[in-house]
C-alpha positions, -999 to +999 in steps of 0.1 A: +000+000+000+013+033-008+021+060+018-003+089+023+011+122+011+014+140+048-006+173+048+008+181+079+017+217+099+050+212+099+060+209+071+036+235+055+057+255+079+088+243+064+083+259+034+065+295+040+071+300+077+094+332+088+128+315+088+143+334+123+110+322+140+114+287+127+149+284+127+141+291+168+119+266+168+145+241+156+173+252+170+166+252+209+155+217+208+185+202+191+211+226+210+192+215+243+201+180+229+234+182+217+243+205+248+230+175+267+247+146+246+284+168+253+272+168+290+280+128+288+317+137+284+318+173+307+300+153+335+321+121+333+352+141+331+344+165+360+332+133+382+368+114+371+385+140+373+381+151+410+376+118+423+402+094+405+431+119+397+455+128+366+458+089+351+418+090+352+417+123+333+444+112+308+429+083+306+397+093+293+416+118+274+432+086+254+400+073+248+388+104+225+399+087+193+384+053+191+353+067+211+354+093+178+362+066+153+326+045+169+308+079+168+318+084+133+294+057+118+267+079+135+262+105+114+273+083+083+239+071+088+220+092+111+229+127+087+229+112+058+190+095+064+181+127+081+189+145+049+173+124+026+140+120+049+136+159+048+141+162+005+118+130+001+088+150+023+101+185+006+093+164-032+059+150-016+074+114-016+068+098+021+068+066+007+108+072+003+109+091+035+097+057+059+121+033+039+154+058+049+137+054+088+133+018+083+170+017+067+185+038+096+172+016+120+191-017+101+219+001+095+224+011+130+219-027+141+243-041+113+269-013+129+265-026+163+275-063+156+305-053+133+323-025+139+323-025+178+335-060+179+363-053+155+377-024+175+377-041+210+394-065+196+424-038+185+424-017+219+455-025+233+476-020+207+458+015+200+466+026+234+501+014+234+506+031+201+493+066+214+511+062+246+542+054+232+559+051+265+551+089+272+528+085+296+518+064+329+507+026+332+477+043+352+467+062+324+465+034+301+446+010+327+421+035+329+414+039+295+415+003+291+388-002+315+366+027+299+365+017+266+360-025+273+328-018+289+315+016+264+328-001+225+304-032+231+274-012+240+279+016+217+248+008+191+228+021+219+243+055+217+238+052+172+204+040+173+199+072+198+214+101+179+202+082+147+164+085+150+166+115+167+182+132+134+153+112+118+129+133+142+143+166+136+140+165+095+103+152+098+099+182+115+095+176+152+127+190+172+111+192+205+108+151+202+139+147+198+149+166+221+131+152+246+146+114+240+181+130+244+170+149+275+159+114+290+193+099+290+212+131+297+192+133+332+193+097+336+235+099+329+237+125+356+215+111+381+238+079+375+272+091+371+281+097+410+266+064+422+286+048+403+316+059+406+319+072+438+314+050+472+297+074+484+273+103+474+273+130+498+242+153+489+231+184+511+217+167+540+230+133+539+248+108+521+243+075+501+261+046+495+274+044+457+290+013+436+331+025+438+335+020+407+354+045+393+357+051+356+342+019+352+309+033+367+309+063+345+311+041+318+284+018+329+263+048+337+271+065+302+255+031+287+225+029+308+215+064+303+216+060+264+195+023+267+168+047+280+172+079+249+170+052+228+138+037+242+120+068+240+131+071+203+118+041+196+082+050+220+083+080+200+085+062+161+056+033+176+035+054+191+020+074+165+031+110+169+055+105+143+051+122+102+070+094+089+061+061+103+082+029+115+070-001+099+087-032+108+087-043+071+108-014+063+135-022+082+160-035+055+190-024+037+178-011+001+198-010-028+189+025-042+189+044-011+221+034+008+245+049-018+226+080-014+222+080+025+263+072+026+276+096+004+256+121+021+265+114+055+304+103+042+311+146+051+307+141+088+319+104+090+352+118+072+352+148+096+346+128+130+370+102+113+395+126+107+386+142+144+396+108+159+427+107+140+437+144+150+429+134+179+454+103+180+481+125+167+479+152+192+478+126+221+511+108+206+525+143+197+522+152+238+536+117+249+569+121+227+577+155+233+571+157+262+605+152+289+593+124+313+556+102+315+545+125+342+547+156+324+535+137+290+503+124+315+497+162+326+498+174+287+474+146+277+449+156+308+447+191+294+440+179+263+414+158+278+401+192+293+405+213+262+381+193+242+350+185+260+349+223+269+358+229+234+324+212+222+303+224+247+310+259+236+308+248+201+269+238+211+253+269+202+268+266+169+259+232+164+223+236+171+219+263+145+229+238+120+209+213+134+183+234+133+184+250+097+195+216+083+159+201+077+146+235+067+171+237+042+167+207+028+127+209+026+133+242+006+157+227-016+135+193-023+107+217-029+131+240-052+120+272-033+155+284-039+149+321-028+143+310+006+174+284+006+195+312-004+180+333+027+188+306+051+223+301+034+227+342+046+210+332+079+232+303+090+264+318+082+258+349+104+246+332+133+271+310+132+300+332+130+281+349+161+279+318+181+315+308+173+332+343+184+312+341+217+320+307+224+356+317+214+357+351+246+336+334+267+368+306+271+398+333+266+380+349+295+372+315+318+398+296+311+413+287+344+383+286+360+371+263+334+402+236+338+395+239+376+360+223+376+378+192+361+408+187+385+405+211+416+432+193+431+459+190+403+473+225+402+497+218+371+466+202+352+445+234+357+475+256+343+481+234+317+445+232+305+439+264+311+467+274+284+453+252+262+417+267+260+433+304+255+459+292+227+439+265+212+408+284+207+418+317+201+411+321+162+385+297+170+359+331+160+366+327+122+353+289+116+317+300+112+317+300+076+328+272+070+309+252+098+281+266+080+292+259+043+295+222+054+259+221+070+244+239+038+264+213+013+253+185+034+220+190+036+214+200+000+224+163-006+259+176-020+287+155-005+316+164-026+315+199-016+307+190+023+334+164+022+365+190+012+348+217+036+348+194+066+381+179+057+397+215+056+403+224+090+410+189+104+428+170+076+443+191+052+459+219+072+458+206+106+473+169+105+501+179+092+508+206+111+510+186+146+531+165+131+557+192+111+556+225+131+575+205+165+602+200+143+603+232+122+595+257+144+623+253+176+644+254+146+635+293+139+623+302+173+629+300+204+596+280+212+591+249+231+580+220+206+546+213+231+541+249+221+546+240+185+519+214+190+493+238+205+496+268+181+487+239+152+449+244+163+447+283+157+465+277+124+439+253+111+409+279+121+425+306+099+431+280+068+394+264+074+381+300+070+396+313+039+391+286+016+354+285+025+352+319+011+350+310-025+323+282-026+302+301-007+302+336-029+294+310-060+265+292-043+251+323-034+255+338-072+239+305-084+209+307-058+202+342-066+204+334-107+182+304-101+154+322-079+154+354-106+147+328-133+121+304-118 
């Protein structure tokens, strides 16, 4: 039987309402939710951090680049079904819409019993690689311990984020929000019980588990069991424009190519994230002079970037938020209005990403302290690398937004160089050059060498998204004169 065209609000909204107003209405729901899903990191790493010491921080800092490598197969399919779920309702085709929901939902499945195996399998010689003797054995037990228990349960986390991307580009935001918002709470109710013996609240105290960074990750997992059940309430309970039918929930041949190269941009970029991300902690380890000081450089790292992301949040909402009304426009070829959200995006963005960028210039020690009040050198350490690391951090709004707009228009290519850009092209080989070149010229520290990479990158990622933005915006505004 074929779907039922949806007459619904919504999307009638989509495509005539006033864009700030429903860009607003998009946007606080999935920066509430993203804000939320960051808080999984901030809280585990303020818990750890102040209860288990340095290794624990570092630890978890060393865990950033497979945790990024499993999150990467995310958006591969959560982005890239998003995107094609808002064009298919934007051409009037909801039949297409339910079978990229369906396909999400297998895909996410298939990703838990393959990938996730594979990596825990490869751990310790990931660890050992990054460490490189450059740090302590208490820094690699702890990450060891974190990552066992999270790679195996993992698919909870994708199926998650993946229908709640789903939600957003059928048009209801606050739903999804809501499913993060259940396993955020649920993550912080959990977190000290778990790790810490004992929970001392205002008036009295409760007995916890003791389990350390174990418990944060056990807690981590439960809290996402429960987003992802209230996705799935959400999909079978029939609020939902696009429906869940078990019978859709298969691989198709015509609509995976499609849903992968779309979502390939921010696979490549949270790919190339966890690689970046491998390189800066090896580049810490071996320049570092002894495995304490290489443990206290890795711990700021392992401050810098969950901070990082939580100020990148605003940001990141707005182009959750104007990524489904975007692509709506685009299916329906209303191409004046695409071209007024293209303007929208890029000046809110570049306004979220210079406030994100003084608000940690100005807090940055404070900032470091919430994460290790009793590890002086790690608060001065990470407190340096918020200021230097982020201070041309104010510029990457155009290209954050060129990457959304490319993405959700269903044009990879474009997307794919943009995201690349900043973390690939310009920065990779950077950390791995500017230690050895720069001491050479100046008289600069190589650690330094490694830090000033970052800004660097932000300056780079900004110019070249200059050019393909003036030419989309020439061939919007030719296209919309001549329709």
């Amino acid at each position: 039987m074929q779907a039922k065209v949806p007459d619904d609000a919504r999307l009638r909204e989509m495509g005539g309402g006033r864009i700030l107003p429903l860009l607003w209405k998009f946007a606080w729901p999935a920066l509430v939710t993203m804000t939320l899903n960051q808080l999984y990191n901030v809280i585990d790493r303020v818990y750890i951090g102040n209860g288990c010491g340095r290794d624990a921080i570092a630890g978890l800092a060393m865990t950033f680049p497979v945790m990024m490598v499993m999150g990467a197969f995310g958006p591969l399919i959560g982005v890239g079904s998003g995107t094609v779920i808002s064009i298919s309702l934007g051409e009037k085709n909801p039949a297409r819409a339910e079978r990229a929901l369906g396909q999400c939902v297998a895909l996410k499945l298939l990703l838990g019993v393959t990938v996730a195996p594979a990596l825990f399998v490869f751990l310790d010689p990931i660890l050992h690689a990054m460490a490189g003797g450059g740090v302590t054995d208490g820094a690699i037990a702890a990450a060891r311990l974190y990552l066992r228990i999270n790679v195996l349960f993992h698919f909870l986390a994708h199926l998650a984020f993946g229908l709640s991307a789903c939600m957003r580009s059928e048009g209801s935001p606050v739903a999804a929000m809501r499913c993060m918002v259940a396993g955020a709470v649920a993550n912080l109710v959990l977190d000290p019980f778990f790790i810490f013996e004992r929970v001392n609240l205002r008036l009295f105290s409760l007995p916890g588990l003791g389990l350390g960074v174990a418990g944060a990750a056990w807690a981590t997992n439960i809290a996402m069991g429960l987003a992802c059940l209230a996705a799935l309430l959400h999909y079978t309970g029939g609020r939902s424009v696009v429906k869940l039918r078990l019978r859709n929930v298969r691989v198709y041949g015509d609509l995976v190519p499609r849903v992968l190269a779309i979502g390939l941009s921010p696979f490549l970029m949270q790919f190339a994230g966890s690689t970046i991300n491998f390189s800066l902690n090896k580049a810490f380890s071996h320049w570092s002079g002894s495995p304490a000081e290489g443990t206290v450089q890795i711990a700021a790292f392992g401050i810098f970037l969950p901070v990082s992301f939580l100020f990148f949040m605003p940001s990141m909402g707005i182009q959750q938020g104007f990524a489904p009304i975007i692509g709506y426009n685009w299916g329906a070829r209303n191409l004046a209005r695409v071209r007024r959200c293209l303007d929208t995006v890029v000046l809110l963005t570049t306004a979220a990403v210079a406030c994100a960028c003084l608000a940690q210039m100005l807090f940055a020690r404070p900032l470091a302290w919430c994460f290790a009040q009793g590890e002086p050198d790690v608060v001065r350490a990470g407190a340096f690398a918020l200021r230097l690391g982020n201070c041309m951090v104010w510029c990457i709004g155009l290209n954050v937004a060129a990457t959304t707009y490319f993405q959700a228009i269903g044009r990879p290519r474009t997307a794919i160089v943009l995201s690349l850009l900043r973390q690939v092209i310009v920065l990779l080989p950077c950390v791995w050059i500017l230690p050895r070149v720069l001491p050479r010229v100046l008289p600069i520290d190589p650690l330094l060498a490694v830090w000033i990479s970052l800004p660097i990158s932000d300056v780079a990622a900004f110019l070249a998204s200059i050019p393909p933005v003036l030419r989309e915006r020439r061939a919007l505004a030719r296209a919309g004169a001549g329709a």
